[in-house]
VMD Tcl script that draws the C-alpha trace (Angstrom):
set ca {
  {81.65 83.48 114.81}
  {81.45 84.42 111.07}
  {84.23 86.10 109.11}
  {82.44 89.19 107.97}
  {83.71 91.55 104.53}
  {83.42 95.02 104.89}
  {83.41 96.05 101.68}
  {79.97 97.73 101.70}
  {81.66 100.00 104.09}
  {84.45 100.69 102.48}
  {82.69 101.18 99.48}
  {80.31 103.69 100.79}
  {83.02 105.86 102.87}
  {84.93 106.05 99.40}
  {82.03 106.93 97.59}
  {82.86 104.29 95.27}
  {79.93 101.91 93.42}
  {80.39 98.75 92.93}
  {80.19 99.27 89.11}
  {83.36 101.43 89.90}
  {85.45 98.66 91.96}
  {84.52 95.98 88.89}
  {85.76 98.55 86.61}
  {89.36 99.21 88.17}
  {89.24 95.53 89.65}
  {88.77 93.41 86.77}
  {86.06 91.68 89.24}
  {82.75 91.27 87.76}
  {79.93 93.47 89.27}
  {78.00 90.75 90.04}
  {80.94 88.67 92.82}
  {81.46 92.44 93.60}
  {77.79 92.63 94.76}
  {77.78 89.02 96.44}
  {81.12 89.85 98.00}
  {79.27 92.73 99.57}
  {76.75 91.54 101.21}
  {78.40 88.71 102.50}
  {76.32 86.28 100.25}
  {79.43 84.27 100.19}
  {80.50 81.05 101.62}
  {83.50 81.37 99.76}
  {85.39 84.18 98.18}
  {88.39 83.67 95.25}
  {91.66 84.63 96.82}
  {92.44 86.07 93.08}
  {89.58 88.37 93.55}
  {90.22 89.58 96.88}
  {93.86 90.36 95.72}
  {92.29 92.60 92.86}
  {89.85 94.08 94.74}
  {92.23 95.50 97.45}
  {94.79 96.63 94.73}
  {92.07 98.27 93.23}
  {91.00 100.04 96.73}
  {94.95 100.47 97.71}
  {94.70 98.02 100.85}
  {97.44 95.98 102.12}
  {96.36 95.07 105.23}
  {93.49 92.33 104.90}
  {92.42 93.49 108.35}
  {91.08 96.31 107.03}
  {88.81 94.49 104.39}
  {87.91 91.59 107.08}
  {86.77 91.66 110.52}
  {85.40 88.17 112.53}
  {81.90 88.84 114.23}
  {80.32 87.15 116.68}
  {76.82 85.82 116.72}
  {75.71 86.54 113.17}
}
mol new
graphics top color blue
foreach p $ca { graphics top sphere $p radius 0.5 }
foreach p [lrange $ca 0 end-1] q [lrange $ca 1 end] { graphics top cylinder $p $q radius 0.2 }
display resetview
């Protein structure tokens, strides 16, 4: 099992870069990339917080989904 981000999803249905999210985030583009393709072992609980204030999410199930098999 591997606790997948979809942010590239969310991203893409919003229309949204990811210049845009580090721009109303305060998240540099570069985690913001990482972050989104799941290049990350870890991710900064400060920078999940900004990033879903910045995209107007309060339920982290919406941001995070476990997978199976990946």
């Amino acid at each position: 099992m591997q606790l997948y981000v979809k942010l590239d999803e969310i991203l893409r249905e919003r229309g949204w870069s990811g210049k845009v999210l580090a721009e109303n985030s305060g998240v540099s583009e570069n985690r913001i990339s990482e972050i989104r393709g799941n290049q990350r072992t870890t991710i900064n609980r400060e920078h999940i917080a900004k990033i879903m204030k910045a995209l107007d999410i309060t339920d982290m199930n919406e941001l995070f989904e476990i997978r199976e098999g990946e």
